[in-house]
C-alpha positions in Angstrom: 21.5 -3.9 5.8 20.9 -0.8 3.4 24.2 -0.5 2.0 24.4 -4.6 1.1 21.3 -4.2 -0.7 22.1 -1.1 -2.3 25.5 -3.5 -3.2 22.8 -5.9 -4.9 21.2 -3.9 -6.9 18.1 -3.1 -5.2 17.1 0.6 -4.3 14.9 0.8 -1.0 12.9 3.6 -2.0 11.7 2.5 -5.5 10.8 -0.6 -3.6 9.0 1.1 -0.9 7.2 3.2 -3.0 6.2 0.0 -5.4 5.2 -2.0 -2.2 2.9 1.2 -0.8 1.2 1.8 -4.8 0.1 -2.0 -4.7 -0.7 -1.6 -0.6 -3.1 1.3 -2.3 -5.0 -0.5 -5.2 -5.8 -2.8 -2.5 -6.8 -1.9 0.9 -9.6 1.3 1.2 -7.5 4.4 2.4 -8.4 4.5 5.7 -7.2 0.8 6.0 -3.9 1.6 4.8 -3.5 4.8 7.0 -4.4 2.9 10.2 -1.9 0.0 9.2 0.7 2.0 7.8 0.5 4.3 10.5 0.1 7.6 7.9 -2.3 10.5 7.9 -5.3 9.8 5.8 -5.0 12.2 3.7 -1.5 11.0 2.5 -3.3 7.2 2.3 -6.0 9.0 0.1 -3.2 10.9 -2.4 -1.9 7.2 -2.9 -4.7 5.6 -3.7 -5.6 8.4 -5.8 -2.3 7.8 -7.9 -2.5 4.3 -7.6 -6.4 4.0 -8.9 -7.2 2.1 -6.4 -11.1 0.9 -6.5 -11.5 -0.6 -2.5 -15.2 -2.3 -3.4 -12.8 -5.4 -4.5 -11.2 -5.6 -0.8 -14.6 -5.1 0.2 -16.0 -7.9 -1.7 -12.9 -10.1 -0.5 -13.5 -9.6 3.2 -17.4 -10.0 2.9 -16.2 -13.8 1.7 -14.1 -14.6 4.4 -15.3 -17.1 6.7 -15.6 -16.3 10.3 
């Protein structure tokens, strides 16, 4: 699967990385640790990067309906 994407055009690990920056100006770090199964201090280094502000996941969930 790696090599026919590779074939297309897209690079797997720029598009990791892009999908674990917007996973990190989303989710609070220890979220994204848990989920992503990663220590939280490397969860904490990407939000960090990504300038992620966690109050507006916060906010979302606190308007969810039960």
């Amino acid at each position: 699967m790696g090599e026919r994407l590779r074939k297309l055009g897209i690079r797997l690990a720029e598009t990791r990385s892009t999908a674990l920056f917007q996973l990190a100006t989303e989710l609070p770090a220890a979220v994204l640790a848990r989920t992503l199964g990663i220590d939280i201090t490397v969860a904490v280094k990407w939000q960090r990067a990504a300038a992620g502000d966690w109050r507006a996941y916060a906010a979302e969930i606190s308007r969810r309906t039960k």
